[in-house]
N, CA, C and O atoms as CSV, one atom per row, in Angstrom:
chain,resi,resn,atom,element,x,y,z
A,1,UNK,N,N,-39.415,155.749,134.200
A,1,UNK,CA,C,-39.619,154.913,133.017
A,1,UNK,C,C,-41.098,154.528,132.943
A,1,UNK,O,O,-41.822,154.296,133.912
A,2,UNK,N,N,-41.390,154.501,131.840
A,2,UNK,CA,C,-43.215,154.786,131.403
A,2,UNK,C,C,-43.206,152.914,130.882
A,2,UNK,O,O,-42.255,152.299,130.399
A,3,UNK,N,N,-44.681,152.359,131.215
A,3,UNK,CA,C,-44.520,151.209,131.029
A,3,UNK,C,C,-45.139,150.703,129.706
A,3,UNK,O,O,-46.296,151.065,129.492
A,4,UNK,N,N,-44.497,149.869,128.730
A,4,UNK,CA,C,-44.648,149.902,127.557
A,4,UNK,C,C,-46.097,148.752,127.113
A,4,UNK,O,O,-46.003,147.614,127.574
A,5,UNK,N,N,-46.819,148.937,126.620
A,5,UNK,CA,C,-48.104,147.769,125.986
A,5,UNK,C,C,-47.617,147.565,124.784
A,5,UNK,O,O,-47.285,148.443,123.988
A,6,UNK,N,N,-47.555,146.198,124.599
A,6,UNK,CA,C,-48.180,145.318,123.521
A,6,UNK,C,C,-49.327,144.512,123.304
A,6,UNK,O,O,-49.377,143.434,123.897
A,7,UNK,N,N,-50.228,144.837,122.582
A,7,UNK,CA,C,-51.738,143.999,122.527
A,7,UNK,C,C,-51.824,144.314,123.784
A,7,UNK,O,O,-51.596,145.335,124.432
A,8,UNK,N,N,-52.218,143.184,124.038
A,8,UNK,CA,C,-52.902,143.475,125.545
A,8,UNK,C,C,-51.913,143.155,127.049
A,8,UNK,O,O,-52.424,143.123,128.169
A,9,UNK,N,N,-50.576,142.959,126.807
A,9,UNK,CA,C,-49.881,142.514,127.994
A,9,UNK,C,C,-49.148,144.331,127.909
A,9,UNK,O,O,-48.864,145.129,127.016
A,10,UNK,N,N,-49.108,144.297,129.120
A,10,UNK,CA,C,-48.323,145.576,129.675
A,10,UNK,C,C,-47.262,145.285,130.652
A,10,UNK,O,O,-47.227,144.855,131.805
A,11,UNK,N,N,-45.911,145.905,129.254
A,11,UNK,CA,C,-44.299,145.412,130.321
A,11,UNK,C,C,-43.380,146.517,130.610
A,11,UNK,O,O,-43.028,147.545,130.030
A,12,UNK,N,N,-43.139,145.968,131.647
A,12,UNK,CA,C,-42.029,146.844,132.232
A,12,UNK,C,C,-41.189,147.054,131.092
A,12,UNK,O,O,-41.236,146.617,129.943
A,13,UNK,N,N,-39.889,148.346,132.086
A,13,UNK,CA,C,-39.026,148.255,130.475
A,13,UNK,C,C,-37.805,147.356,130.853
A,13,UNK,O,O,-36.995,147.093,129.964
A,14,UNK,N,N,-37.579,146.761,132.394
A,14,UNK,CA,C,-36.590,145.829,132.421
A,14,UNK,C,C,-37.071,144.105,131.531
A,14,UNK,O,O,-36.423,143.215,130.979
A,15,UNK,N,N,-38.476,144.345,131.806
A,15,UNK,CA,C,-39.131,142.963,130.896
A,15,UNK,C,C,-38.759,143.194,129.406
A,15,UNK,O,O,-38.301,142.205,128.834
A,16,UNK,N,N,-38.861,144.144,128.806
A,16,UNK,CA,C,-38.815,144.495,127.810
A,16,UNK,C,C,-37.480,144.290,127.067
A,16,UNK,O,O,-37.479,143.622,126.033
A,17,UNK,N,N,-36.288,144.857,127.568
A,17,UNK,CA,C,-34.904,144.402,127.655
A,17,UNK,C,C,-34.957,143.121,127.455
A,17,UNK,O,O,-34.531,142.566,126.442
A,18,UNK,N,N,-35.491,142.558,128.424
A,18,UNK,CA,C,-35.366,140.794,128.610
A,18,UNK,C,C,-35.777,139.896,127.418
A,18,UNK,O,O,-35.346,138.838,126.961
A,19,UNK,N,N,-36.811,140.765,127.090
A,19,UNK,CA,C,-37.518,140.153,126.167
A,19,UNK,C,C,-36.560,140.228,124.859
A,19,UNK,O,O,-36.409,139.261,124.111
A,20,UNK,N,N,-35.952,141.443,124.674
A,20,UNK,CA,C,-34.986,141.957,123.382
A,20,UNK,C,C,-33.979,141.019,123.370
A,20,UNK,O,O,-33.956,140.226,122.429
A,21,UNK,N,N,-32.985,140.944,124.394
A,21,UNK,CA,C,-32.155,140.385,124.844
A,21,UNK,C,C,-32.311,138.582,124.166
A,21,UNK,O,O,-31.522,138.071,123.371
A,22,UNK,N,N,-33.579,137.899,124.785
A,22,UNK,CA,C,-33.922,137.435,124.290
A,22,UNK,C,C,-33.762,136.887,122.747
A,22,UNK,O,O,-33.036,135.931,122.476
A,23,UNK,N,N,-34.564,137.645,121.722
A,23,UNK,CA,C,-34.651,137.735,120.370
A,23,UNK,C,C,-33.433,137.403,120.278
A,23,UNK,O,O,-33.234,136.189,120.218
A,24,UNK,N,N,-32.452,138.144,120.244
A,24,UNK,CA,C,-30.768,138.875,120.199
A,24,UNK,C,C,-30.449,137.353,120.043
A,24,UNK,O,O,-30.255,136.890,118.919
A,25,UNK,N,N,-30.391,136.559,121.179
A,25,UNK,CA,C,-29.612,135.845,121.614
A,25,UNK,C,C,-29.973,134.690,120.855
A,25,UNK,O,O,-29.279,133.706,120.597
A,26,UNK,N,N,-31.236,134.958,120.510
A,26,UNK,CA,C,-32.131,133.436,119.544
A,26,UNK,C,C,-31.709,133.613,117.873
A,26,UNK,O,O,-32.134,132.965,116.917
A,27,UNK,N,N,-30.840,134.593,117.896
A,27,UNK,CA,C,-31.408,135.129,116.611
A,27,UNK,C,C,-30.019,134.760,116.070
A,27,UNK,O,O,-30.013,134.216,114.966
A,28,UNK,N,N,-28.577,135.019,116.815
A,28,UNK,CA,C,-27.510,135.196,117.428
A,28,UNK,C,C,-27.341,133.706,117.250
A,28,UNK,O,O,-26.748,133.251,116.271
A,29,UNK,N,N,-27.973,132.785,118.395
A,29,UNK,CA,C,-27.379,131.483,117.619
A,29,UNK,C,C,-28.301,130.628,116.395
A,29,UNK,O,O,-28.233,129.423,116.150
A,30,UNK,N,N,-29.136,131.618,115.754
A,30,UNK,CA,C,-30.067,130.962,114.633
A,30,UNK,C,C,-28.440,131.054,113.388
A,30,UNK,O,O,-27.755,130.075,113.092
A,31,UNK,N,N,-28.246,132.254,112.972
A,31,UNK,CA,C,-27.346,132.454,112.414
A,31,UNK,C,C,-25.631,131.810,112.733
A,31,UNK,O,O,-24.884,131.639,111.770
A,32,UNK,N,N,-25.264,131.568,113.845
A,32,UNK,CA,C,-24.285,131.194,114.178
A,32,UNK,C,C,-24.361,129.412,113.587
A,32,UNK,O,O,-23.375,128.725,113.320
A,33,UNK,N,N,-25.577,129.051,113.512
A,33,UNK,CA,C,-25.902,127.587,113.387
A,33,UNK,C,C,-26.022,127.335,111.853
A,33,UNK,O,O,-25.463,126.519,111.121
A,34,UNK,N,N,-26.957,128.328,111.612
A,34,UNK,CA,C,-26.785,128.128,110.018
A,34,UNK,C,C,-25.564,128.554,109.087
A,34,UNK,O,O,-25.483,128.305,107.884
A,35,UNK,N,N,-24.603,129.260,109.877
A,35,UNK,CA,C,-23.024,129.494,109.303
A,35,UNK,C,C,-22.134,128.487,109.581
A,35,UNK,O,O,-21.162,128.337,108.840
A,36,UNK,N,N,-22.266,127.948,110.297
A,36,UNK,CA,C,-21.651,126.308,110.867
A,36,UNK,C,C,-22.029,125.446,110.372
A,36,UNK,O,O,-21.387,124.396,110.408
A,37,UNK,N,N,-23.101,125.532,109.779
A,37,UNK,CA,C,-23.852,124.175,108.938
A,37,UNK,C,C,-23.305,124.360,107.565
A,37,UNK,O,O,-22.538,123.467,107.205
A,38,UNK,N,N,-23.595,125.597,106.481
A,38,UNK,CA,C,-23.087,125.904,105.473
A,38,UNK,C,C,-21.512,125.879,105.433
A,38,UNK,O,O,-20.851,125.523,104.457
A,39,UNK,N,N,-21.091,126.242,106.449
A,39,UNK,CA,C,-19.515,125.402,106.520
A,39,UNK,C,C,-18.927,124.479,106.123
A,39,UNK,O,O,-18.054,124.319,105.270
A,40,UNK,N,N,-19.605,123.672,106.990
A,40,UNK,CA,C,-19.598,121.953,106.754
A,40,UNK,C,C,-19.902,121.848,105.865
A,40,UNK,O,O,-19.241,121.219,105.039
A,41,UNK,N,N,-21.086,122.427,105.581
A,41,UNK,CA,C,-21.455,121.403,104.209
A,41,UNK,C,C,-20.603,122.106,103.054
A,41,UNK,O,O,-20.857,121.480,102.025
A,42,UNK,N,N,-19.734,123.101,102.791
A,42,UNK,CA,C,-18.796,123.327,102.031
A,42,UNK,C,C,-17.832,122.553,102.121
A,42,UNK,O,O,-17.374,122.014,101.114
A,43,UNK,N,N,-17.271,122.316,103.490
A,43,UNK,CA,C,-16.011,121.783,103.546
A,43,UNK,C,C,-15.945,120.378,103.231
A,43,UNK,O,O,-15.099,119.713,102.634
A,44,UNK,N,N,-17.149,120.061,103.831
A,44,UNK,CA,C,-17.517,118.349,102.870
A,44,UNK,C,C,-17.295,118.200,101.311
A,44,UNK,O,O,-16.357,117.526,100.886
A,45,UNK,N,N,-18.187,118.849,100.468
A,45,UNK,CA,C,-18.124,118.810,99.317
A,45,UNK,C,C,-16.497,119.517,98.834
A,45,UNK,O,O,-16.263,119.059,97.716
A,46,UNK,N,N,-15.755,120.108,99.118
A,46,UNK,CA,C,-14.533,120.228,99.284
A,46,UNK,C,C,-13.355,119.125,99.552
A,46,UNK,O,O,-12.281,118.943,98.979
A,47,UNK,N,N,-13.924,118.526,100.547
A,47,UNK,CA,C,-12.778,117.513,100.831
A,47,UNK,C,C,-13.120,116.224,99.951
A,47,UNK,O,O,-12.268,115.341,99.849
A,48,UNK,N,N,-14.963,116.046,99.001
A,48,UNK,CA,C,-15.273,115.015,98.012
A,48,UNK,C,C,-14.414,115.481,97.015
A,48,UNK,O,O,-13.317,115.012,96.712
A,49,UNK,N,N,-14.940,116.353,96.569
A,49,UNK,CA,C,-13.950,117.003,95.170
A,49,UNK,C,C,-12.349,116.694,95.634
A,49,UNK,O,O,-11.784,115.716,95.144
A,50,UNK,N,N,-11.900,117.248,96.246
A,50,UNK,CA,C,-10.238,116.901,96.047
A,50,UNK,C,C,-10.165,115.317,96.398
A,50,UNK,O,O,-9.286,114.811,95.701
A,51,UNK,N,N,-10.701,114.500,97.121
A,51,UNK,CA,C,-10.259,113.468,96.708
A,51,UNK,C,C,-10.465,112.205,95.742
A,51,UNK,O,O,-9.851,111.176,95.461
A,52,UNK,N,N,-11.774,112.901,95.354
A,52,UNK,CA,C,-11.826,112.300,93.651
A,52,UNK,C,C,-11.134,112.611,92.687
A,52,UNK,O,O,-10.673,111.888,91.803
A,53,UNK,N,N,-11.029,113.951,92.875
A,53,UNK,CA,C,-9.715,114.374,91.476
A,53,UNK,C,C,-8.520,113.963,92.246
A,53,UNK,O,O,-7.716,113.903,91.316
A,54,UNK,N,N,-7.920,113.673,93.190
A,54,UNK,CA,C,-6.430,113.346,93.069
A,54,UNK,C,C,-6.661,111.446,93.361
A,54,UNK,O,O,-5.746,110.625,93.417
A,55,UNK,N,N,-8.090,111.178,93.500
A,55,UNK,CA,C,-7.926,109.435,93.121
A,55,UNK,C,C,-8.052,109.600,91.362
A,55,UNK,O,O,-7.389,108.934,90.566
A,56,UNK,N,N,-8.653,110.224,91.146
A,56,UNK,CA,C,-8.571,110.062,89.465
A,56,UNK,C,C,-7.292,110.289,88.957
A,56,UNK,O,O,-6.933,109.460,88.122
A,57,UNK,N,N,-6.496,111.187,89.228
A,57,UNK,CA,C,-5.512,111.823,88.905
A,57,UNK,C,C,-4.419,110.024,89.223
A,57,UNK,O,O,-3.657,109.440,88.452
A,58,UNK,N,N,-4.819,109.697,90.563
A,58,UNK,CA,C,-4.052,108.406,90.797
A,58,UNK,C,C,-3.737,107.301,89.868
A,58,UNK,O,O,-2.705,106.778,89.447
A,59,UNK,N,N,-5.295,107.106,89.667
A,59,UNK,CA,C,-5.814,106.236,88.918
A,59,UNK,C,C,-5.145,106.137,87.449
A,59,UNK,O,O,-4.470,105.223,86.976
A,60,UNK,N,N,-5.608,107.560,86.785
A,60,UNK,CA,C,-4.996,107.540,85.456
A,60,UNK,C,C,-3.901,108.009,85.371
A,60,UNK,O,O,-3.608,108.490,84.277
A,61,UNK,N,N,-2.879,108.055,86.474
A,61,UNK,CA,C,-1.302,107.716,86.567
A,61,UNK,C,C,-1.123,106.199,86.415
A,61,UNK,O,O,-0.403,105.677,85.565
A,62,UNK,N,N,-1.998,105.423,87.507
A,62,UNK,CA,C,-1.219,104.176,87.177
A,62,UNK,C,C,-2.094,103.274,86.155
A,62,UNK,O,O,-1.921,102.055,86.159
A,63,UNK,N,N,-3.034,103.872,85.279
A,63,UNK,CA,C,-3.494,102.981,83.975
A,63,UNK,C,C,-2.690,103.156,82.739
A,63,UNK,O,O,-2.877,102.634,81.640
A,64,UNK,N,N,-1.455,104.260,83.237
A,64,UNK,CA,C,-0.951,104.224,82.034
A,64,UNK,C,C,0.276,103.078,81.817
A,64,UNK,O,O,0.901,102.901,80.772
A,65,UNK,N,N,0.452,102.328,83.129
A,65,UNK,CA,C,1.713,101.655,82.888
A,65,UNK,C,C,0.721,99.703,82.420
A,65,UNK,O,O,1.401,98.720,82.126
């Protein structure tokens, strides 16, 4: 195995792996975090909406008596 340069640092190719591996794993929970966040924040605005429309829905059930 031939050893790989970037700029000026020269890496092995098990460093190199490491380094990938790395990225992968940063990248891996960048996305995992921002799909968990957009979640929530759906399921929030989800659980506002239904319970304003079924308090409204409440509401103008019992304004009619």
């Amino acid at each position: 195995m031939s050893r790989i340069s970037i700029g000026w640092q020269v890496l092995e190719p098990n460093e190199v792996l490491s380094l990938m591996f790395k990225a992968y794993l940063l990248s891996l929970v960048l996305v995992i975090s921002v799909v968990v966040w957009t979640a929530s924040d759906a399921w929030t605005l989800y659980v506002e909406y239904y319970y304003m429309t079924s308090l409204s829905i409440r509401v103008s059930n019992y304004s009619n008596f």
